[in-house]
C-alpha positions as CSV (number, residue, x, y, z in Angstrom):
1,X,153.7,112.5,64.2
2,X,152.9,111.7,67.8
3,X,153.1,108.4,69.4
4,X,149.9,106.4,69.9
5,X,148.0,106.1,73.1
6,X,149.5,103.6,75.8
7,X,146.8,100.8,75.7
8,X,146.1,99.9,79.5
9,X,146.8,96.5,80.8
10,X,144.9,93.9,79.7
11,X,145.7,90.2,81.3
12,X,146.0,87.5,78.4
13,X,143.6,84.4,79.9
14,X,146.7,81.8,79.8
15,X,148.1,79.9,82.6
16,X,151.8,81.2,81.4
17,X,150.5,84.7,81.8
18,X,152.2,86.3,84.7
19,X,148.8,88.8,85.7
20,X,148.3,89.8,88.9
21,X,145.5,87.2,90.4
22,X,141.9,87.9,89.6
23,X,138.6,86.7,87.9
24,X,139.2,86.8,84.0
25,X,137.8,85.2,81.3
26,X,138.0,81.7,80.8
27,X,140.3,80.4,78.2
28,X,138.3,77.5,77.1
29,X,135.0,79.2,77.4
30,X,134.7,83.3,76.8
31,X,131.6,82.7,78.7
32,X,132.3,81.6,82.2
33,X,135.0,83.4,84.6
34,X,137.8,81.5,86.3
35,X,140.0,82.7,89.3
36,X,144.1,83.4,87.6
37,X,145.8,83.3,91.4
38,X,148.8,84.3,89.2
39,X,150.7,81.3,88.3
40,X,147.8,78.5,88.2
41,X,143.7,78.4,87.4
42,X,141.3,77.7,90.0
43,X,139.5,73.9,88.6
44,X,136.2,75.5,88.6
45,X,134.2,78.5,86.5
46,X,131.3,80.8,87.0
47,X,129.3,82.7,84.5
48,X,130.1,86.3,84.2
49,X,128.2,88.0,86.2
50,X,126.6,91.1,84.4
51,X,127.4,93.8,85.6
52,X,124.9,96.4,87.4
53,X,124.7,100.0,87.8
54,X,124.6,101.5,91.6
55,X,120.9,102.8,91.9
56,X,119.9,106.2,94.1
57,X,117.6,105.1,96.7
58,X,117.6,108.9,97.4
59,X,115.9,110.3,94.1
60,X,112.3,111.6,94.9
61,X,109.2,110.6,92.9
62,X,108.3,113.0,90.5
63,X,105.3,114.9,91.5
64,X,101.7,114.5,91.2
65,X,99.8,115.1,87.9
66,X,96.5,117.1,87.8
67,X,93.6,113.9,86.1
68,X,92.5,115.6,83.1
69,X,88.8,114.1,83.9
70,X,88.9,116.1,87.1
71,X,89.7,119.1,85.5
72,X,87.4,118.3,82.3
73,X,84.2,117.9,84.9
74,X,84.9,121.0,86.5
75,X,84.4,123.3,83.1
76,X,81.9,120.8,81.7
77,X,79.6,121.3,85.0
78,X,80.3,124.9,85.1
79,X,79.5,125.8,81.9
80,X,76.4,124.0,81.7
81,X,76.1,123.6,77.7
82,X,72.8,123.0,77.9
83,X,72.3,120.5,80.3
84,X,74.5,118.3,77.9
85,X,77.6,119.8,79.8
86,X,76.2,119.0,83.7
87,X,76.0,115.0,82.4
88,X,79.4,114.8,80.3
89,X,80.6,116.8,84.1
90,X,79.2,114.1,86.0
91,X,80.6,111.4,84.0
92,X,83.9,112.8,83.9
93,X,83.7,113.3,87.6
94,X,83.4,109.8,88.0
95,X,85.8,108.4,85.6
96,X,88.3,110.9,87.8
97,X,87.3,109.9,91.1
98,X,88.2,106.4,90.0
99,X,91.5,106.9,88.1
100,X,92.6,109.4,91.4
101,X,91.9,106.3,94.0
102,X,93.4,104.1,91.9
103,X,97.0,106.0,91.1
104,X,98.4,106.1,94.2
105,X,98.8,109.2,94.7
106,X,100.7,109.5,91.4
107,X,97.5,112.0,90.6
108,X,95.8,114.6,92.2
109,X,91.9,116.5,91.6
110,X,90.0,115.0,93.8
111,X,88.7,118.5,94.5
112,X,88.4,119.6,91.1
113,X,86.4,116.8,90.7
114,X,84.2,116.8,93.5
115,X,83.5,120.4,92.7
116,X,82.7,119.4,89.4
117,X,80.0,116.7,90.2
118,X,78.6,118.5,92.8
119,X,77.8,121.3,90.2
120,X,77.0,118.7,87.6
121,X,74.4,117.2,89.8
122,X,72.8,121.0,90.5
123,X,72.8,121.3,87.1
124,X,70.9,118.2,85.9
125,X,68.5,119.4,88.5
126,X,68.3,122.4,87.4
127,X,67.7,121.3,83.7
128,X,65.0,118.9,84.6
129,X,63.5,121.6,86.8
130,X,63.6,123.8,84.7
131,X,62.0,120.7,81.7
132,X,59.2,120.1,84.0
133,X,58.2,123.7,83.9
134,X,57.9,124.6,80.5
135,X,56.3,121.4,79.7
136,X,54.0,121.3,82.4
């Protein structure tokens, strides 16, 4: 059959080892490095340092999420539901407001949630207007 793959060059950490000089692992303790200048070791080690991947300052931040409670106020106060709907959109309105401040700008529906509490708020109005009539 065919021959097997040449295995690439590997320095043996011993002080008769003619490597080129370098860091290499340290013969009496796998986990510290020690400086081989190629015929002597250097008297003192280091721990290995681990080794870390490059990072892309470059890559762009994903972009903004609609809140769900922004979008949630703005069928809830629309659709009335019998009054029930106006205060579950005025809730939700809220709960967005404060989640859309406080991301960062990670989020976005501040309108759709403005929109929503502003027609949540006509809405309870309108229900307890329209209460105070038939009752009084």
């Amino acid at each position: 059959m065919g021959e097997a793959p040449p295995v690439p060059f590997r320095p043996v950490a011993r002080p008769d080892d003619p490597a080129p000089p370098g860091f290499y692992a340290d013969p009496e303790d796998a986990a510290r490095e020690r400086w081989w200048d190629g015929t002597a070791w250097a008297a003192t080690a280091g721990a290995i340092q681990p080794t870390v991947a490059p990072t892309n300052r470059d890559i762009t931040p994903p972009p903004p999420r609609t809140n769900q409670f922004a979008l949630a106020s703005l069928i809830l106060s629309v659709s009335w539901i019998f009054f029930v709907g106006s205060i579950l959109g005025v809730i939700f309105g809220h709960v967005a407001m404060d989640q859309i401040r406080e991301s960062d700008g990670r989020e976005v529906g501040r309108g759709n949630a403005m929109i929503g509490l502003i027609v949540g708020y006509i809405g309870i109005a309108a229900g307890l207007l329209v209460l105070l009539i038939t009752l009084g």
